[in-house]
N, C-alpha and C positions, 0 to 999 in steps of 0.2 A: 452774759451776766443775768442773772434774776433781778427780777424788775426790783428789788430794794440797794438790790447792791449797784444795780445802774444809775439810781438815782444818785447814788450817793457819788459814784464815779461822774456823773455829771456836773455835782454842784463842787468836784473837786477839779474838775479841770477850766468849768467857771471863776472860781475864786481865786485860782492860780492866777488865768491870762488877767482878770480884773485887778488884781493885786502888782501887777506890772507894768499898767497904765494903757491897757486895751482897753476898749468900750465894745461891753458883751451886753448886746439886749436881748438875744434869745439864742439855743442853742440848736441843731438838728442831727440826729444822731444818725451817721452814717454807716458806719457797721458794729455790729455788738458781738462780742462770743467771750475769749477765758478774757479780753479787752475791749475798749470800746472805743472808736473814733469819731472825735466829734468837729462837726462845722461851729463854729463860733461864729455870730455875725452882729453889729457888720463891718467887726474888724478886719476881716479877710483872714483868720488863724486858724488852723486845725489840731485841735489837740489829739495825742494819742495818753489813751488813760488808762492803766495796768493795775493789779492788786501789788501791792510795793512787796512780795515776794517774787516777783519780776522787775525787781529793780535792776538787779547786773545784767540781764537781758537790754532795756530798755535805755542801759549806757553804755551798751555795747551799739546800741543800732545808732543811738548818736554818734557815736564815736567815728562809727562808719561812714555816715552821713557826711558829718566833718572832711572827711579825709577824700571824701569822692568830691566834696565841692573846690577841692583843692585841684583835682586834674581834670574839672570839666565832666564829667562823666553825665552820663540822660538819667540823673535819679532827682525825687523829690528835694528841695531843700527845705533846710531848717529857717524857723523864723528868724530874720537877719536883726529886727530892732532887739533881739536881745538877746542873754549872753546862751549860747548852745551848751544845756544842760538839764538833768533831768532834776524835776521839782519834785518833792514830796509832801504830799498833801492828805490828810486823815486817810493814811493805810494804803494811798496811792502813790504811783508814780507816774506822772504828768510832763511830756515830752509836747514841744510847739511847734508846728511845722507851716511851712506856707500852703496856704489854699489855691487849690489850682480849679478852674473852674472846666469840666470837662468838655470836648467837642463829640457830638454825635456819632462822626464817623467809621466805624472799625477798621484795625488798623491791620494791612493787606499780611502775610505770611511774608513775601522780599523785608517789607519792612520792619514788621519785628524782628526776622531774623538779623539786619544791620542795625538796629537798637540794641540786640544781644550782641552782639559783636563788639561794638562801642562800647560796649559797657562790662565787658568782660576786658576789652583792651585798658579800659582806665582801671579795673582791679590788679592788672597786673601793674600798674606802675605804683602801687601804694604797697606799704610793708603792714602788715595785721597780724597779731596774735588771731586765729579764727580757730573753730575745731575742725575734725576732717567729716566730709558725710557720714561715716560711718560709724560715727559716734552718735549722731541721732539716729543708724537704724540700731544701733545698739540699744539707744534705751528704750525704742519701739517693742524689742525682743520681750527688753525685759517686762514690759505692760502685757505683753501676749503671752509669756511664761508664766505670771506670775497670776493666776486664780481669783485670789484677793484682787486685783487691780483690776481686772475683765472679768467679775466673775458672770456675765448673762453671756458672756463668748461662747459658743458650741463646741463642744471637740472637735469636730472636724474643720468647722472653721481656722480654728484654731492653730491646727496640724497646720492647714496649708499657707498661712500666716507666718508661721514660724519657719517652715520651711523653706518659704519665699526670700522672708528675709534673713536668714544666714546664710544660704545657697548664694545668694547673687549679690548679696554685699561684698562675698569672699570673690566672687566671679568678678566685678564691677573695680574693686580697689585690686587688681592684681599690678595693672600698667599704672603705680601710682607715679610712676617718672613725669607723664604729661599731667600732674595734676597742678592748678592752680585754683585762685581763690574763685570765688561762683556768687551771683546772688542768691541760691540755695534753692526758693521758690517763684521762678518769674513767669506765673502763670495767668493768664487774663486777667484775672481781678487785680494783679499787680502790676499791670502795666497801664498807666494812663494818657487817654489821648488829649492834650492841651495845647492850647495857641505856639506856645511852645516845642510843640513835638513829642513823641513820646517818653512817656520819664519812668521810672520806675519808683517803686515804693515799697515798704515792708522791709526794712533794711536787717531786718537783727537775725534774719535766714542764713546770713551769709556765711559761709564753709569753703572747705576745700573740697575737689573732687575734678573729676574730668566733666570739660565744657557740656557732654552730653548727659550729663546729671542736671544739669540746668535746662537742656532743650528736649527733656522727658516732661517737664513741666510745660510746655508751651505745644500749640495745638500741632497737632502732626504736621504737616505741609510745611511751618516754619523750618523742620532740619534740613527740607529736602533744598533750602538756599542760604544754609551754613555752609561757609567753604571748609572742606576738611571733616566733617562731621564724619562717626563710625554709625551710620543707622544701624544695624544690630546691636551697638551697644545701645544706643537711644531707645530701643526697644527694651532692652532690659532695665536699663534706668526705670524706665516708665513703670513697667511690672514692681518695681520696687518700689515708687515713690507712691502706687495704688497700696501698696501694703504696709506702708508706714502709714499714710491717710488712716487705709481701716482700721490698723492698730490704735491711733488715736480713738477712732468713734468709740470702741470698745471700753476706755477706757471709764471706770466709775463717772467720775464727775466731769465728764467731757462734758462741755459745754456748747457745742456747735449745733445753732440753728437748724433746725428738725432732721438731729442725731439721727433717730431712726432710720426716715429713709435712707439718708449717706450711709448708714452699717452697712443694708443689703447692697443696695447701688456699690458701693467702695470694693466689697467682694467679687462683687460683678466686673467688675470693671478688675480686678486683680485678676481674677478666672482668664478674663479674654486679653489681657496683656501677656501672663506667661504663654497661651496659645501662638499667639505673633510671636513669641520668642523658641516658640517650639520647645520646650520644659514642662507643658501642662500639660 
């Protein structure tokens, strides 16, 4: 967010938790981009703060939240002293979660891969309306097709963008038989190490697709100790989830932390995925 509109998302996700009988004496803003999350202290709360045209997004990830702390599953929860749901506050939408205080450590490949595991075991016990992957590369397409919406995108960039992603989204949803529900993006920054164990976080990602649509997001070495995993398909996931990334950067009003480098980086990084997938 731009430094006015963050202000404003900050004194709205202040006024919310203070309005509910938390004591906020200062705030510290932990990540910013098209949202912001923020540490509240020192009540121990974490807001998650949205432009409230992410409001059905943002009640959707509650919802999921809800539903996973039902079967146990290693994902963040929601603030327990009060009711799970999203607040609206001057033009935001303001979700509360618990603060988890992180451990140094990094967390080995065995084990994230059995945090993904667990966590894909408790998706399948919960029933969700969710979309399928390929509905977000669809509307990736459509930002990469559409001129108006990337217009500083290169032609050739562009080509191989587009290509990427209709080629192996049709390639990738072919075996939809094994598909189930996924956290959609469970990739380092979404996974946290706490006293706890690892939990995940970023819940409103969550889709359907095959499990190695989920372990394209996490660092290589984790699939090689999924039991069952297709590595070639994980590879193509990967090529793909690098070209929905850079369809985002492209996009006008992307808003992500120095856009620039991630365009070039993003393409790169798509170039040497189809490579491994022997298609580039």
């Amino acid at each position: 967010m731009e430094p006015l509109e963050l202000r404003r998302a900050v004194e709205a996700g202040w006024a919310t938790a203070s309005e509910l009988g938390f004591q906020v004496d200062d705030v510290i803003v932990i990540h910013n981009s098209d949202r912001v999350v923020l540490r509240l202290v020192p009540c121990g709360v974490l807001a998650r703060v949205a432009p409230s045209e992410q409001l059905a997004a943002s009640e959707f990830e509650v919802e999921v939240a809800r539903r996973l702390a039902d079967v146990d599953a290693p994902v963040a929860e929601l603030e327990p002293r009060v009711e799970p749901r999203v607040h609206l506050r001057d033009a935001f939408a303001v979700s509360l979660w618990t603060y988890y205080e992180p451990v140094g450590s990094q967390i080995a490949p065995a084990d994230y891969a059995d945090v993904l595991m667990q966590h894909h075991a408790a998706l399948r016990q919960i029933d969700l309306d969710a979309p399928h992957f390929t509905d977000r590369v669809a509307g990736a397409l459509s930002e990469v097709n559409d001129r108006e919406q990337s217009p500083e995108l290169p032609d050739s960039d562009r080509e191989i963008l587009s290509n990427t992603l209709s080629g192996l989204s049709a390639a990738v949803s072919i075996g939809k038989a094994g598909d189930q529900l996924l956290h959609g993006e469970p990739h380092p920054g979404n996974l946290l190490n706490t006293k706890r164990g690892p939990l995940f976080v970023d819940l409103a990602t969550c889709c359907r697709g095959p499990i190695e649509f989920d372990l394209a997001h996490a660092p290589e070495d984790v699939g090689k100790h999924y039991a069952g995993a297709d590595p070639d398909l994980i590879h193509q996931c990967r090529a793909l989830n690098w070209a929905m990334f850079s369809a985002w950067r492209w996009r006008r009003n992307d808003q992500m932390p120095d856009r620039d480098h991630w365009r070039v980086e993003g393409l790169n990084r798509v170039r040497a995925a189809l490579a491994r997938c022997e298609l580039g």
